[in-house]
SEPAPA-451012 format. One record per atom (N, C-alpha, C, O): z, x negated, y negated. Coordinates in steps of 0.001 Angstrom, whole numbers. Example, Ala and Ser with C-alpha at 12.3 -4.5 7.8 and 13.67 -1.06 7.14 Angstrom:
<sites>
        Z        X        Y
     7800   -13190     5690
     7800   -12300     4500
     7800   -13200     3300
     8465   -14236     3319
     7080   -12850     2250
     7140   -13670     1060
     7870   -12900      -30
     8039   -13409    -1138
</sites>
This chain:
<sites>
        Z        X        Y
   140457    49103     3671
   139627    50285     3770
   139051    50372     5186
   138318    49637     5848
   139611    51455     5386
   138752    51841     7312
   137157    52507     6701
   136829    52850     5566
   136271    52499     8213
   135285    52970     8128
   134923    53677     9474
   134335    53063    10365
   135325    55097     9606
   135444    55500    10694
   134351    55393    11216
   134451    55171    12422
   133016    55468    10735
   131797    55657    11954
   132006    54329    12892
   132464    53238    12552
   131512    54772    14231
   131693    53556    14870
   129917    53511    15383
   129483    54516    15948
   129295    52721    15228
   127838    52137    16192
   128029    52239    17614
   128988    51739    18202
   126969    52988    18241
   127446    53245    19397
   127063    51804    20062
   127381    51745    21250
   126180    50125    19310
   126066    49267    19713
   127871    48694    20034
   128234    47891    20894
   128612    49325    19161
   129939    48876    19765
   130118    49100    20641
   130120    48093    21349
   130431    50508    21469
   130679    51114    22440
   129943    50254    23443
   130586    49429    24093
   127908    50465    23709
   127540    50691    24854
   127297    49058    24668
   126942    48555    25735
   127381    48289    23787
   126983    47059    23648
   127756    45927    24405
   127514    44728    24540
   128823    46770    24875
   129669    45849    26035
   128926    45813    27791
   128921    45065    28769
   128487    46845    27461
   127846    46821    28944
   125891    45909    28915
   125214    45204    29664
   125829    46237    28219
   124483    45390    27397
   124855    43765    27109
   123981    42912    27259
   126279    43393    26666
   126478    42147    26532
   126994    41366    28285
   126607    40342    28848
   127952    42379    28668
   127908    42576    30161
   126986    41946    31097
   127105    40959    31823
   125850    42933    30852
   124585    42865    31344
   123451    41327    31220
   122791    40670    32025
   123591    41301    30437
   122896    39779    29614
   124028    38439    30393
   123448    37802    31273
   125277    38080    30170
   125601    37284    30961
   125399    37276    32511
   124806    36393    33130
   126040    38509    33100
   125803    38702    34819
   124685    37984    35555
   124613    37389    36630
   123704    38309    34414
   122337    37877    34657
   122184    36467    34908
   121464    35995    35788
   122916    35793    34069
   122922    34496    34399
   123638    33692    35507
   123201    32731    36140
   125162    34471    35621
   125561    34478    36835
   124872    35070    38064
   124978    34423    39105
   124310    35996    38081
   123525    36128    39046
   122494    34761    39451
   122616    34006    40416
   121893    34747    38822
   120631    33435    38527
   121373    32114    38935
   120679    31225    39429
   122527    31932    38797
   123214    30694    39024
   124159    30406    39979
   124452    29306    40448
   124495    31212    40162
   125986    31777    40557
   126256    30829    42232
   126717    29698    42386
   125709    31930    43396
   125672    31346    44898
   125701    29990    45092
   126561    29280    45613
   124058    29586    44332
   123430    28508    44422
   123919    27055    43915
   123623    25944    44354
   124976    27519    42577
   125329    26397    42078
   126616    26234    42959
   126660    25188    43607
   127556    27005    43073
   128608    27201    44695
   128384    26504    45189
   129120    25517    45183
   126815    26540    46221
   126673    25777    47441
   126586    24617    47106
   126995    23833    47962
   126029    23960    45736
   125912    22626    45393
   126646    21905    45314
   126565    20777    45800
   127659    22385    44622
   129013    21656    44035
   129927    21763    44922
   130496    20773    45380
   130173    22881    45255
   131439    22500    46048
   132282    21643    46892
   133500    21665    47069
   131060    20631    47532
   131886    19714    48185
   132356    18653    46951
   133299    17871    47068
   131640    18763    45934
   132493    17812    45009
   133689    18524    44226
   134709    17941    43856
   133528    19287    44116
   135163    20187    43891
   135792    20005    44779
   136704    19211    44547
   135750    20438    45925
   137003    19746    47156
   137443    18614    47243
   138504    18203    47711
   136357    17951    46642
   136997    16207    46667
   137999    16228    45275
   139180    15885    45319
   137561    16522    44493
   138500    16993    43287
   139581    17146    43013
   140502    16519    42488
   139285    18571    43653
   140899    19302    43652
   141367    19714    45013
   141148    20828    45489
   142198    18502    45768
   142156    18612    47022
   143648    19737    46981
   143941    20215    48077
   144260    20011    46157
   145400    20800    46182
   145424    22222    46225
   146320    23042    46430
   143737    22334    45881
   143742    24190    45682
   143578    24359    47639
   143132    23433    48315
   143837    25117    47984
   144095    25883    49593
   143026    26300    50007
   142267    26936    49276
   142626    25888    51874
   141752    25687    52060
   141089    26868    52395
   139961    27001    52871
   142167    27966    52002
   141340    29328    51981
   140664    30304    51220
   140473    31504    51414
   140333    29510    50285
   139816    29623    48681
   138707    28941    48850
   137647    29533    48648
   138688    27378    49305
   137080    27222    49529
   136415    27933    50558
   135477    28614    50142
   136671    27987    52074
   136166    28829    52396
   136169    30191    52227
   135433    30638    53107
   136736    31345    51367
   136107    32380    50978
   135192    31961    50056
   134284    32789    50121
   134796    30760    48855
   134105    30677    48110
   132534    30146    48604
   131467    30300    48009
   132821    29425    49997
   131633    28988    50817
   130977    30278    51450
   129892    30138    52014
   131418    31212    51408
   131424    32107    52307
   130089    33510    51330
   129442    34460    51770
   130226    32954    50041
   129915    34107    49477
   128410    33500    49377
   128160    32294    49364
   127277    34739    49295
   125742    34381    49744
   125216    35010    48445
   126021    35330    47571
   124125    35167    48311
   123163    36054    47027
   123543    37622    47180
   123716    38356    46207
   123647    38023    48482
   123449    39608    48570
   124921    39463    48490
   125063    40678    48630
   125840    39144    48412
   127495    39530    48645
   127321    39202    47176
   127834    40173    46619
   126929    38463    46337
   127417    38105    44842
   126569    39618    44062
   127157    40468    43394
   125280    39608    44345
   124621    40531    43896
   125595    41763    44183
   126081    42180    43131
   125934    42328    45101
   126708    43691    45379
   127998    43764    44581
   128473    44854    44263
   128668    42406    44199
   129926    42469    43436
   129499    42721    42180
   130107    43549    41501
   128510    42119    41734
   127881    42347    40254
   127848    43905    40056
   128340    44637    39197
   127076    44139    41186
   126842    45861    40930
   128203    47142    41172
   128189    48350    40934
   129373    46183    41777
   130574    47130    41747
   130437    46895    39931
   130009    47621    39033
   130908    45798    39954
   131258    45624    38259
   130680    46256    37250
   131270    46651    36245
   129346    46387    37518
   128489    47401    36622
   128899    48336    36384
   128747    48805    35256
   129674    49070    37480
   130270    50838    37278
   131261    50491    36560
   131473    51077    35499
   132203    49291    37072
   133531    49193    35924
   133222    49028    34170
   133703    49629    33209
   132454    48207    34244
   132235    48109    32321
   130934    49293    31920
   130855    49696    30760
   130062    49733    32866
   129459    50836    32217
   130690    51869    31988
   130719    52335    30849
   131763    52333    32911
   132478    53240    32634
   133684    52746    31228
   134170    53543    30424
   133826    51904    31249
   134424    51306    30060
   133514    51453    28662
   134052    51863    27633
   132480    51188    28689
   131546    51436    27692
   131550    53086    27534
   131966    53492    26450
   131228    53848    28275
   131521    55209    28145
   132407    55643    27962
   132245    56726    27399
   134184    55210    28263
   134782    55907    27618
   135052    55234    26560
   136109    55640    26076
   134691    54574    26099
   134534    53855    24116
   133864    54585    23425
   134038    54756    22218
   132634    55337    24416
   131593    55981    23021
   132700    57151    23401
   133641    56906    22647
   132987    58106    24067
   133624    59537    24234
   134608    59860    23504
   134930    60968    23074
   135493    57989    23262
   136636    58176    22153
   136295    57295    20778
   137165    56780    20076
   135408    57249    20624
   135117    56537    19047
   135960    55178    19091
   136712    54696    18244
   135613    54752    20270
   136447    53020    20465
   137807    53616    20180
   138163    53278    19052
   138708    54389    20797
   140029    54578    20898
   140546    54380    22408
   141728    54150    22662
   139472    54502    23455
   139906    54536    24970
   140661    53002    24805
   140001    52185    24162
   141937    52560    25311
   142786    51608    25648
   142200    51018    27281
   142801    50135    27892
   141091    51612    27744
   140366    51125    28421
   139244    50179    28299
   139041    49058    28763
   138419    51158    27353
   137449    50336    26640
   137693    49121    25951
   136792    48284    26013
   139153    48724    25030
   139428    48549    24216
   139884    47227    25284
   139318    46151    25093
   140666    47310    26135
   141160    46360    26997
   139748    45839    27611
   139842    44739    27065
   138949    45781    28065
   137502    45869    28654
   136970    44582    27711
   136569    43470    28055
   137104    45088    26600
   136295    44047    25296
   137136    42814    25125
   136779    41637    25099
   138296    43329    25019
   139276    42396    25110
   139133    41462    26002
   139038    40310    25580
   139087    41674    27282
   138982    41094    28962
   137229    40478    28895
   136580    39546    29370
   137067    41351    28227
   135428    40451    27998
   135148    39265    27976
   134669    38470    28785
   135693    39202    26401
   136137    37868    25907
   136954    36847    26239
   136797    35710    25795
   137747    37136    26925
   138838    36472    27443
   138284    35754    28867
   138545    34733    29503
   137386    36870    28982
   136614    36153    30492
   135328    34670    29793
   135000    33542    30159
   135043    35473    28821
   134301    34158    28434
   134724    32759    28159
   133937    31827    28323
   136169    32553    27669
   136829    31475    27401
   136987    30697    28821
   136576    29547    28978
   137702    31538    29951
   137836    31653    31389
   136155    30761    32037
   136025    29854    32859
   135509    31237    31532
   134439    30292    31896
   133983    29115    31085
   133173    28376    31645
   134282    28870    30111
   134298    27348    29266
   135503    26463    29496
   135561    25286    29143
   136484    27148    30134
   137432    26070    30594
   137174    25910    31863
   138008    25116    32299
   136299    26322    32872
   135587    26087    34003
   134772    24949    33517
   134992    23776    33817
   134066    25259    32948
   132948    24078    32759
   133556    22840    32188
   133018    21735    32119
   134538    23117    31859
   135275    21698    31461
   135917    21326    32039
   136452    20276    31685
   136346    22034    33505
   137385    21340    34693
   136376    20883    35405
   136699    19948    36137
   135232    21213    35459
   134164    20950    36712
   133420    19707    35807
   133152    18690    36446
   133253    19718    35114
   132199    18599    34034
   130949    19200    34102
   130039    18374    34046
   130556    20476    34213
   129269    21117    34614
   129166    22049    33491
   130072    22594    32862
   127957    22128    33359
   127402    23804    33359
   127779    24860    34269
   126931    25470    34920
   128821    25065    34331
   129313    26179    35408
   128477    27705    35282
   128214    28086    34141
   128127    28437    36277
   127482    29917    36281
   128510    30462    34779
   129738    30388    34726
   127820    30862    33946
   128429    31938    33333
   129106    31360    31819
   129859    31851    30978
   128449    30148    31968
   128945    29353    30660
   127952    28966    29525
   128308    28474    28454
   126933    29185    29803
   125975    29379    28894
   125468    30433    27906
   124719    30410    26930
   126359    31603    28716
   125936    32629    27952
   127201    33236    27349
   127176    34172    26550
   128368    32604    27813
   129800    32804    27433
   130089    32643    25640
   130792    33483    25077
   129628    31784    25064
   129785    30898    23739
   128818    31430    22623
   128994    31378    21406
   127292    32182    23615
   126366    32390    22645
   126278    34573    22528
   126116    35206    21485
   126421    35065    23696
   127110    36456    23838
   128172    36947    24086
   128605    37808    23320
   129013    36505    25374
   130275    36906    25450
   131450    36786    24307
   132152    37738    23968
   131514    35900    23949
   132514    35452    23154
   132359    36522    21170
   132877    37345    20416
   131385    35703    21363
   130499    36336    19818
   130624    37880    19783
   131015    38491    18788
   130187    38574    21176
   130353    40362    21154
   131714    40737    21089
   132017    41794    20535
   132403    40144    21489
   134141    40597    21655
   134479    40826    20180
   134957    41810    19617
   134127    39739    19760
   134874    39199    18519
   134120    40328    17209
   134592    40950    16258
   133093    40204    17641
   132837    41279    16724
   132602    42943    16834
   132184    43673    15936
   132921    43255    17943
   133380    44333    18458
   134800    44750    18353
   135083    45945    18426
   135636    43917    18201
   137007    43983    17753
   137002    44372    15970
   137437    45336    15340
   136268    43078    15556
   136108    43600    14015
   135529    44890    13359
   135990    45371    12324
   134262    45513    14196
   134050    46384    14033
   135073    47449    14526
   135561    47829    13461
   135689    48160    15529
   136873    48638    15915
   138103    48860    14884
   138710    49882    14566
   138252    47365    14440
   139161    47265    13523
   139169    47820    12062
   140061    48349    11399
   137704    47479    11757
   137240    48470    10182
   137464    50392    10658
   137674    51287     9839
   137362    50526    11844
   137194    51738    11768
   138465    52604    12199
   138559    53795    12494
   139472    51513    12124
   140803    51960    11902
   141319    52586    13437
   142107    53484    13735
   140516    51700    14200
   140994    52415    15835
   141331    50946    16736
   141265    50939    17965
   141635    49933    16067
   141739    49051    17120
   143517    48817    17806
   144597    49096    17287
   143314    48435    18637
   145079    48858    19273
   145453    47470    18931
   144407    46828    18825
   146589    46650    18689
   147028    45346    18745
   147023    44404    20005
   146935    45049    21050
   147082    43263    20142
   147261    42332    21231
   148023    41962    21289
   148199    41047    20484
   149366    42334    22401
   150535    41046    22681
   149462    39628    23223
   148269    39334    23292
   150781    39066    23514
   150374    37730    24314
   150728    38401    25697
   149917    38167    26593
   151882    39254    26039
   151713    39782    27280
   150637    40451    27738
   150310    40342    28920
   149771    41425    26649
   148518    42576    26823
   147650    41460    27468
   147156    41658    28578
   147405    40012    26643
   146657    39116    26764
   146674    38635    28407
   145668    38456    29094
   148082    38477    28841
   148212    37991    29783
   148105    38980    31153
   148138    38474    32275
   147977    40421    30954
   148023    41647    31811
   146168    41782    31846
   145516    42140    32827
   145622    41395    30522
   144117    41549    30717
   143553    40575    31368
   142416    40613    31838
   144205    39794    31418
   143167    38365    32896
   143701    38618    33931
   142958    38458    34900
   145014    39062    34226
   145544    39678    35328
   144854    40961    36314
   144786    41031    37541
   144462    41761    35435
   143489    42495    35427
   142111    42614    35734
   141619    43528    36395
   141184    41150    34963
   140231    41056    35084
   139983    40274    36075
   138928    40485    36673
   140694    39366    36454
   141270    39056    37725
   141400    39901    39129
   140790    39693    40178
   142008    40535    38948
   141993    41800    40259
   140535    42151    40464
   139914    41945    41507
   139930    42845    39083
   138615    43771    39320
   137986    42692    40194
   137788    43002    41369
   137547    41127    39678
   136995    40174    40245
   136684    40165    41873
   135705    40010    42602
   138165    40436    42012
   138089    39943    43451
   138140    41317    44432
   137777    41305    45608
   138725    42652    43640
   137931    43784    44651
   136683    43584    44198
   136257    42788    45035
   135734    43790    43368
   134399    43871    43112
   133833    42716    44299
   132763    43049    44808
   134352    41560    44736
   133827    40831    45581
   134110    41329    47344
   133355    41038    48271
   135535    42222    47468
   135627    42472    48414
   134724    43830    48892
   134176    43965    49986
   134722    44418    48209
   133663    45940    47979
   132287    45129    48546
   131737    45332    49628
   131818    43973    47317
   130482    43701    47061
   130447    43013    49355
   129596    43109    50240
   131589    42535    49307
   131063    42184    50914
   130992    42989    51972
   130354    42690    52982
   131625    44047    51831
   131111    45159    52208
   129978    45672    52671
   129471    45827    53782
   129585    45990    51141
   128293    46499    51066
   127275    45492    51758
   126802    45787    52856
   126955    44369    51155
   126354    43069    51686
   125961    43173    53433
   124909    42874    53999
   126838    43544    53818
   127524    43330    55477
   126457    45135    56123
   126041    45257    57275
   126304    46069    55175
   126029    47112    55298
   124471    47830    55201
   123749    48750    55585
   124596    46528    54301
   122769    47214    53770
   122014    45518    54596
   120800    45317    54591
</sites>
């Protein structure tokens, strides 16, 4: 049995669940970077040395400005979820990529042995909103299916936004 009404906590509740992690990455984010990193380099001496320095490179106002590209991306994702009653394949990919980003940060914290930025709130909101934002979606007879390829095109994806949202956010940073 479907149940077409959809809660617009489905819809706008991605940008609200959004919102609630960032926060913590914000709060954590630069600072824990500057800490760790030389023990990650000792680590993983194989990742390229142009990855730590863009990652040394990034400050509070360059992380803060990427946050706030990102804001327009999942507020506009949240909006077109409420406009299509959770049918946008945007939105729908968004929630998807949500979640998927949350896992993305618990297998961080388990390569690093840390509390990594963004893992605290991954397990107790991120993860938990997806999942039941999908279920809700799903009662209401609008949810689209998941390949393992969709799966693998949505970190691909969330991936990209990542790193323009950081190139934008340095931008701006550099500007204001």
């Amino acid at each position: 049995m479907t149940d077409t009404r959809l809660d617009p906590l489905v819809t706008y509740g991605l940008f609200l669940a959004w919102a609630v992690h960032d926060a913590e990455e914000l709060a954590r984010g630069p600072r824990w970077l500057r800490e760790n990193l030389p023990g990650l380099r000792e680590r993983f001496p194989g990742v390229p040395e142009r990855v730590w320095k863009a990652m040394e490179s990034v400050d509070e106002r360059e992380f803060a400005a990427a946050v706030g590209v990102m804001a327009v991306v999942v507020a506009s994702a949240a909006v077109a979820g409420a406009r299509s009653g959770g049918r946008s394949g945007f939105y729908q990919g968004a929630v998807t990529g949500f979640g998927l980003h949350g896992l993305v940060h618990l297998a961080q914290a388990a390569v690093a042995r840390d509390v990594t930025p963004g893992a605290a709130t991954s397990p107790l909101v991120v993860i938990p909103f997806s999942l039941w934002a999908r279920g809700r979606l799903r009662r209401a007879g609008v949810l689209r299916p998941v390949s393992a390829g969709g799966v693998a095109a949505g970190l691909a994806v969330a991936a990209g936004a990542t790193v323009v949202a950081h190139g934008l956010g340095r931008r701006l940073a550099a500007r204001f």
